[in-house]
N, C-alpha and C positions, 0 to 999 in steps of 0.2 A: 630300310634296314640294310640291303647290300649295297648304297650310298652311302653307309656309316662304315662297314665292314673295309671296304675298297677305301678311304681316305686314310682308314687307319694303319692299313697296311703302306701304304703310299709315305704316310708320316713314317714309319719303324724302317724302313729303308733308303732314308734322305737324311740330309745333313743339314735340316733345316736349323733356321736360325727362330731364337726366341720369339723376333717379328713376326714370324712365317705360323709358327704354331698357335700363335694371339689370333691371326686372321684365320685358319681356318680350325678353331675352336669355335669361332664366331659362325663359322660353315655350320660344325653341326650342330649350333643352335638352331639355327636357321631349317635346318631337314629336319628336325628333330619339330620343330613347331610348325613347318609344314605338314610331318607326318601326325601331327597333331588337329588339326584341321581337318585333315581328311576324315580320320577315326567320327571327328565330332560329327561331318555333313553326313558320315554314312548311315551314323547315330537318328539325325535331324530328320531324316526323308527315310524313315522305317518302311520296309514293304510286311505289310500285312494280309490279310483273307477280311475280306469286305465284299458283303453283298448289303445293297440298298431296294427302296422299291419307286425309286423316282427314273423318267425316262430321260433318255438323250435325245439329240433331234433329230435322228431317222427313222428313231422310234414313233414319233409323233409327229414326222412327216406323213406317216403310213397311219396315220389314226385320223389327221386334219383331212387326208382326204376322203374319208369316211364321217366323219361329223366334224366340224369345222368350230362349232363352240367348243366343245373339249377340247379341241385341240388350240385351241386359246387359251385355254385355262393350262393346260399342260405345259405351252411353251411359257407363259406366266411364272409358273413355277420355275424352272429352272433359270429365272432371271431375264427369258430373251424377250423383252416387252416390247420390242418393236416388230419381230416376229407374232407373236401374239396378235398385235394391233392389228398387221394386217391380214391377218388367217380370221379375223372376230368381224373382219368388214366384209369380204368375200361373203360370210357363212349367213352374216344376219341383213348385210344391203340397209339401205334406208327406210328406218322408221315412219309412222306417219305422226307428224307433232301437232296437226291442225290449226297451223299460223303460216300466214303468209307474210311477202314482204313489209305490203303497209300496214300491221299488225305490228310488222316488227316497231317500225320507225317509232308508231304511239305506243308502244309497250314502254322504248328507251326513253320514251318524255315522264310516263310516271312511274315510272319503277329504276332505282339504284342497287348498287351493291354494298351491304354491309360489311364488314368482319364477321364471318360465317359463326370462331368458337363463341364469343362471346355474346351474340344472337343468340346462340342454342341454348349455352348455358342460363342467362337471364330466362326465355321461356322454359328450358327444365324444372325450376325452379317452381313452377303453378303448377306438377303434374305430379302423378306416381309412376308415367312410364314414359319412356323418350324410345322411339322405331325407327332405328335406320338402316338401309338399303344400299347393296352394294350391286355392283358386277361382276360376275366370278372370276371374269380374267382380268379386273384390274386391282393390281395391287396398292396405288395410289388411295383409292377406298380405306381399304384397312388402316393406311399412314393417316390417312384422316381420322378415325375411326379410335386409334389408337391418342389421338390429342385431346381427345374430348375428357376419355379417360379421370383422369385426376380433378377434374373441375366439378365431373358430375359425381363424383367419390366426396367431395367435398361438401356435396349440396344433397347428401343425404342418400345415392344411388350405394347399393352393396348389390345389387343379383346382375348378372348378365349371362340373360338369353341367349346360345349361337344354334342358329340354323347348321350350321355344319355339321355339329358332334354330332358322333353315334349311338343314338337312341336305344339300338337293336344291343350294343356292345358296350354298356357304358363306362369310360375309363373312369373307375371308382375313386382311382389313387389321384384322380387329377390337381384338387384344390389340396393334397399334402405336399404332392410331389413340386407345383408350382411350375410348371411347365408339361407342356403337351409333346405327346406319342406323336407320330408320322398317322401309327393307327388309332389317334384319337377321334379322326375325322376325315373327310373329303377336304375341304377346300381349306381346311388349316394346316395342312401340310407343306402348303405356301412360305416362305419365311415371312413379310411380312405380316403375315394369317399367325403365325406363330407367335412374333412378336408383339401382336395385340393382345392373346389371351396370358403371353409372359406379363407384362406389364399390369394387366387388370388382376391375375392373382399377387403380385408381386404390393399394388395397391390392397388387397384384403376384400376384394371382390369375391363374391360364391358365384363359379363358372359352371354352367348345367347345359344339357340337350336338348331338346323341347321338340322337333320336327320328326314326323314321322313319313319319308318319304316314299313311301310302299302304299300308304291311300290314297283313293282317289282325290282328285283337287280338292273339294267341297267337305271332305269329312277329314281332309290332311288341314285345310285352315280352322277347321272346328279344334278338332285335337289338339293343335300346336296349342293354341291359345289356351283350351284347357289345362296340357301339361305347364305352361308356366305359371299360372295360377295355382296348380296346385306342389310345383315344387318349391318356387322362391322363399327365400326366408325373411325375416325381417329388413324392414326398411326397400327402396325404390329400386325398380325394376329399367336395366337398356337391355334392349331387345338387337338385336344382330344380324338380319335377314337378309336375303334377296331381290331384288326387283320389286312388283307388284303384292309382297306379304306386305307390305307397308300402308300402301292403300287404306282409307277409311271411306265410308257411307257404303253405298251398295254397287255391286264389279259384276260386272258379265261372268258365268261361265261359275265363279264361286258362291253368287249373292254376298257374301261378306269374305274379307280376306281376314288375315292375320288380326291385325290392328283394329276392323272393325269387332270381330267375335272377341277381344282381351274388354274393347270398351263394354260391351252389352254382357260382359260376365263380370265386372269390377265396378261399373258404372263410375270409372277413372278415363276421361274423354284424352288419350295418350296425343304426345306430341310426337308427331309423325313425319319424318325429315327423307326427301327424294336425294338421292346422288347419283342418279343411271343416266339422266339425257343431257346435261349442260357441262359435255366433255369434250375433249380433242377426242377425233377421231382420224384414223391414218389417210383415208381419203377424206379429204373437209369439206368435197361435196358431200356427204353424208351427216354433217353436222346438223345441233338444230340451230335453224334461222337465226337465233338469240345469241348463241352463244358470240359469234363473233362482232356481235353488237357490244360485249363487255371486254375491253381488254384487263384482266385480274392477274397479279403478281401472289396475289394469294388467295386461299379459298373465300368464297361471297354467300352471304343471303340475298336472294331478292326480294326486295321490303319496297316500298311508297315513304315517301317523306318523311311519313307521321308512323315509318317503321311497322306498318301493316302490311304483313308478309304477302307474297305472292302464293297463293293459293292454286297449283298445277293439276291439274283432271288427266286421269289418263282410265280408260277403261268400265269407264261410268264413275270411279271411287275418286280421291283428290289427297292429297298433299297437303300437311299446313306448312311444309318449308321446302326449298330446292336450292341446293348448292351448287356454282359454280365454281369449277376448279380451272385453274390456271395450264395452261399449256406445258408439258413435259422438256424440261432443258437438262442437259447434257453436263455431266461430269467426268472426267477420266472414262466414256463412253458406257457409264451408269445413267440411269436415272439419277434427276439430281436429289426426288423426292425422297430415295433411298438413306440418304445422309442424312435425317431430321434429328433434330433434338441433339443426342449426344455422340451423334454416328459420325465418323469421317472416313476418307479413304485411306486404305490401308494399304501400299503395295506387297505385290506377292511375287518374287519372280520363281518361272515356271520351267528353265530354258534345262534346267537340269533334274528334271523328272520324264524319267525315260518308262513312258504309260503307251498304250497306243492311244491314237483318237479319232472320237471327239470322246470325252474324258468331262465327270463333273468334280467341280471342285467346292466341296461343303464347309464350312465353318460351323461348329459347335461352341460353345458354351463349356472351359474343362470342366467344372461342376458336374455335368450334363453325360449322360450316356450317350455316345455319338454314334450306337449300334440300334437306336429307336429314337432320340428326339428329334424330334422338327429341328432342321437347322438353324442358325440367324442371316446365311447367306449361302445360295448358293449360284456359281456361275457355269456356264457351259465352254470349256476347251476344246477347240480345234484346231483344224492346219492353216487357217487363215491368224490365230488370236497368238498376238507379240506381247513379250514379256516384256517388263511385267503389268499382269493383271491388277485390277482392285477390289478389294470387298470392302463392304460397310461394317463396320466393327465400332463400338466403344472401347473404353479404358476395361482391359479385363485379360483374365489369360483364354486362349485358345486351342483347340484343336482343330486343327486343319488335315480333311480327307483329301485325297485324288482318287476316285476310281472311275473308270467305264463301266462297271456292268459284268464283269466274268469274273470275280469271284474274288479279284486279288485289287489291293490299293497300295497307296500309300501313305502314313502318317504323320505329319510334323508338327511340331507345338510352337506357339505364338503369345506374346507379348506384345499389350501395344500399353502403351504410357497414355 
């Protein structure tokens, strides 16, 4: 405004020529829609009061060295999955898979890899229940998990089981509301965790609790099983679990897990699918023997010829399926697994938010409360990370957070076509 003030006056005592006042009419358009610009960015990048309950990473620096699973899940969450990987190898070291080399060699003469969805989905189809098993700090899981989705909605599946929710707290509003709370659960607070149970109510799924994680092992896989039985409602049951809940026949330390107490209460013999040991791992001396006997561009079954699946033992219990997943490649330095379906990247430049850091940066859903929902992405900002950033986003409008952690953020809205 006193760059409009000073030209004016500048004009009232000159002797300009009609030339002269053409071009600098054209001036204060010009300042006039520069000072319009400005108004709009100051608009765009709002400072608001935000508090979240997701950490940063010195936060969970100081937790990983304390328990080192958590603190894979933790960094998971906030997007930094390479972090994660290798805080999840430190804590847990190498498994024991009980195959050796030459085991390996005649494994890969009778056993291939299938198309893992359309594997699962064809045996869904003979069952009343499908058990699948993840690893808390990998989000690739749930990306999996989240594909199945619409095929087993198709083939008669409406209830889905999550070991996550809270049992003790149960968010009542979840299957009106269509989207999950941050305090809906532990490990769905994760975006991709989010995104799976978005999708399955968005399909018309009844999404419930079942775990009650405060009993002992033996009477928490008794319970679970009986809470799903006794909550689902009509029509076929996927169940949503961890590790070894999957397991059928009879497991050390529970006598029956999950999977086996749902069969011996339904006498429905469920289809039981592993996703925990045929992974990358950040040290790939820690891999198992197999995995890198397949190289897969996409997720696999391991089946025989004549497609009789590989049957995996772990714990006294077995597996009727195991998935191997394809190696993690690189996007605009995402995951690329992040992009699935209708997701692309989205740049975000960052160079003009003046936050301190390390700073996270959430994507909501505008529909969505972004003072309690689960995000659909969220990354971690620091003094090393060059603008601009990318999030995974579909065709929608957004809310885009920036906060650290003290109370104050910032908020800008988004469009992507």
């Amino acid at each position: 405004m006193t760059l409009i003030l000073l030209l004016g006056k500048t004009l009232k005592n000159s002797n300009s020529t009609h030339k002269i006042m053409i071009v600098n009419h054209n001036l204060v358009k010009c300042i006039l829609l520069i000072s319009f610009l400005v108004l709009q960015s100051i608009s765009y990048a709002q400072e608001i009061s935000y508090t979240h309950k997701y950490k940063n990473s010195p936060a969970i620096d100081k937790m990983a060295k304390l328990d080192g699973q958590i603190g894979a899940f933790f960094y998971a969450t906030i997007g930094d999955y390479k972090k994660s990987s290798v805080t999840w190898d430190k804590a847990v070291g190498k498994p024991f898979f009980g195959i050796d080399s030459l085991a390996t060699i005649t494994f890969k003469k009778d056993y291939r890899g299938y198309d893992a969805i359309p594997f699962i989905i064809n045996k869904a189809k003979n069952t009343n229940y499908v058990i699948l098993n993840e690893e808390h700090h990998r989000p690739q899981h749930r990306v999996f998990a989240k594909q199945l989705l619409k095929d087993l909605y198709d083939n008669g599946y409406r209830n889905l089981a999550v070991e996550t929710l809270d049992r003790k707290d149960i968010d009542t509003l979840l299957n009106n509301r269509k989207y999950p709370l941050v305090d809906s659960g532990s490990y769905s607070r994760e975006p991709q965790f989010g995104e799976f149970i978005r999708e399955a109510l968005q399909l018309g799924f009844y999404v419930f609790p079942y775990d009650n994680m405060s009993l002992p092992g033996k009477e928490r896989e008794k319970q679970g099983a009986q809470n799903i039985v006794n909550t689902q409602k009509k029509g076929k049951t996927f169940v949503y679990c961890g590790f070894q809940h999957a397991l059928e026949g009879e497991v050390k330390y529970w006598e029956k897990a999950l999977a086996e107490n749902i069969k011996q209460l339904t006498g429905s013999d469920p289809l039981t699918i592993d996703q925990t040991v045929f992974n990358e791992r950040n040290d790939t001396k820690l891999e198992h023997p197999l995995y890198n006997s397949y190289t897969v561009s996409e997720s696999k079954i391991l089946a025989d010829k004549n497609k009789v699946p590989y049957q995996r033992k772990e714990n006294g219990g077995y597996y009727d399926l195991s998935v191997i997943h394809p190696r993690t490649t690189y996007t605009d330095n995402r995951p690329s697994w992040v992009f699935y379906d209708r997701k692309k990247p989205i740049e975000i430049e960052i160079d003009t938010v003046t936050i301190s850091k390390p700073y996270l940066l959430f994507a909501f859903r505008k529909e969505e409360d972004y003072n309690t929902a689960v995000p659909i992405d969220i990354i971690e900002i620091d003094h090393t990370t060059a603008s601009p950033v990318c999030l995974a986003l579909e065709k929608g409008n957004y809310t885009l957070i920036f906060a650290n952690g003290n109370g104050k953020g910032y908020k800008m809205e988004k469009k992507v076509k």
